[in-house]
C-alpha positions in Angstrom: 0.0 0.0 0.0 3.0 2.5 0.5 4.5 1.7 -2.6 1.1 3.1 -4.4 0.7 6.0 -2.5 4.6 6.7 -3.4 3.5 6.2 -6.7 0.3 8.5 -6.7 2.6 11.2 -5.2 5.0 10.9 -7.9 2.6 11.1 -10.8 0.8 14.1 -8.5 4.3 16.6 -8.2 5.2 15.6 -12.2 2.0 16.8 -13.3 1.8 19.6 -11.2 5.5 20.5 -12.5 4.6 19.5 -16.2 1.5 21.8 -16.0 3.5 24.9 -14.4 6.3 24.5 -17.2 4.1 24.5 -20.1 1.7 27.7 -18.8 5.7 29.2 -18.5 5.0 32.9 -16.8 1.9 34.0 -19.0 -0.3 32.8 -16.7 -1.4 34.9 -14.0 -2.1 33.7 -11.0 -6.1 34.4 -11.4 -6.2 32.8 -14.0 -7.9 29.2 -13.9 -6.4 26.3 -15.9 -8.0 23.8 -17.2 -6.3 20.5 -17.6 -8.1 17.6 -19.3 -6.8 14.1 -18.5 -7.6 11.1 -21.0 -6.8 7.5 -19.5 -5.8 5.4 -22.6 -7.9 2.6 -23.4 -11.2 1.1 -21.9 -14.2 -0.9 -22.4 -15.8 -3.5 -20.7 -14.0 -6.2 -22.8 -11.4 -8.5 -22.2 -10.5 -9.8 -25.5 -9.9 -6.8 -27.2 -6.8 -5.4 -27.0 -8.0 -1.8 -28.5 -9.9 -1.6 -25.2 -7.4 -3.8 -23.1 -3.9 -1.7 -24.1 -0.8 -3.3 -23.0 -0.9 -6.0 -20.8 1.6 -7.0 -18.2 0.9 -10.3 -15.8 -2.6 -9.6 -14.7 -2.9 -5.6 -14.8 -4.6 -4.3 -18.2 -3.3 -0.7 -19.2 -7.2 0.6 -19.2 -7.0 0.0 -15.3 -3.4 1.1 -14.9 -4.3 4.6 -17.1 -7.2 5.0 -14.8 -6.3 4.6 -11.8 -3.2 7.3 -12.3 -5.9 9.4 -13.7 -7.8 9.4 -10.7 -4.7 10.2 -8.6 -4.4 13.2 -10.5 -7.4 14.4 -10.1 -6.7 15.6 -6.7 -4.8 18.1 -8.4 -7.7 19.8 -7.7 -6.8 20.8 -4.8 -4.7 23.6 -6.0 -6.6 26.9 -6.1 -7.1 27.9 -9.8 -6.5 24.1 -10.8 -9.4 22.1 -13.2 -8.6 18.9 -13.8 -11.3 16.9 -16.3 -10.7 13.0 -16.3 -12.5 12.1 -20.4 -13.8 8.9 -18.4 -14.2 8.0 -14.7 -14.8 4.2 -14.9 -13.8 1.5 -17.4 -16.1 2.1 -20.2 -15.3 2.3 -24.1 -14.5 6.1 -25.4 -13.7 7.4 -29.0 -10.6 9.2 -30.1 -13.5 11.7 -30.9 -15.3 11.6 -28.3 -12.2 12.7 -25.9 -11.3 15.4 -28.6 -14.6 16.3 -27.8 -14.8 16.5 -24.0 -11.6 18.2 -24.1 -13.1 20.7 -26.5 -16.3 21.4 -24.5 -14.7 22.4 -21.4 -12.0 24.8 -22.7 -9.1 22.6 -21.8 -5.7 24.1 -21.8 -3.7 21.0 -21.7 -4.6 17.5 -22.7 -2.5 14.7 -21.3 -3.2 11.4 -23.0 -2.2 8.8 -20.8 -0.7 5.3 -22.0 1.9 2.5 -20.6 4.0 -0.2 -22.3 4.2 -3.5 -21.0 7.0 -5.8 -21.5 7.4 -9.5 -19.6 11.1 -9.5 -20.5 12.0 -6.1 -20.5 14.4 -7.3 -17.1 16.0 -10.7 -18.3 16.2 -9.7 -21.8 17.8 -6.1 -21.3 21.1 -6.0 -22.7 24.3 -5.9 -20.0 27.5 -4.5 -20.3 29.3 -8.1 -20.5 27.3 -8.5 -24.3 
């Protein structure tokens, strides 16, 4: 349980720095942003891998995506802050429609999120003996 609240921290203060690097000194500090995030993948199926994403052991990337999305939504708690998730529970969403969403609330930034997967990426990575 430690180990995902370290994580939910991490993604938390990258964000937050991300979004305060890309508004640069333009923005005022009155000045509300709007920051639209779009957890890759979803759907209620489990044999498509269009709704799946990558897959690692027994974690799907639609659950991973989400769940970090949801962390971030407590970005909220910043004065000033919006943060719009394009879906809040594992359902199937259009390229389209999250264009859309983002569109309809005046988003500033949109932050697409997706992970790779890789089963071997640890025995198979090259070493310095090769």
């Amino acid at each position: 349980m430690e180990k995902k609240r370290l994580w939910r921290r991490y993604f938390i203060g990258l964000f937050f720095c991300f979004a305060l690097f890309l508004m640069g000194h333009q923005t005022e500090a009155k000045q509300n942003i709007t920051v639209v995030i779009d957890p890759g993948h979803g759907g209620s199926g489990v044999d498509n891998e269009a709704e799946l994403g990558a897959i690692y052991h027994d974690k799907y990337e639609k659950e991973m995506t989400l769940e970090i999305a949801k962390a971030m939504k407590e970005l909220e708690q910043y004065s000033n802050l919006t943060v719009v998730l394009t879906r809040e529970e594992d359902r199937g969403i259009s390229l389209e429609e999250r264009a859309q969403i983002a569109a309809q609330v005046g988003g500033d930034i949109l932050i697409s999120l997706h992970l790779n997967a890789s089963l071997g990426h640890v025995t198979d990575a090259p070493t310095s003996d090769s």
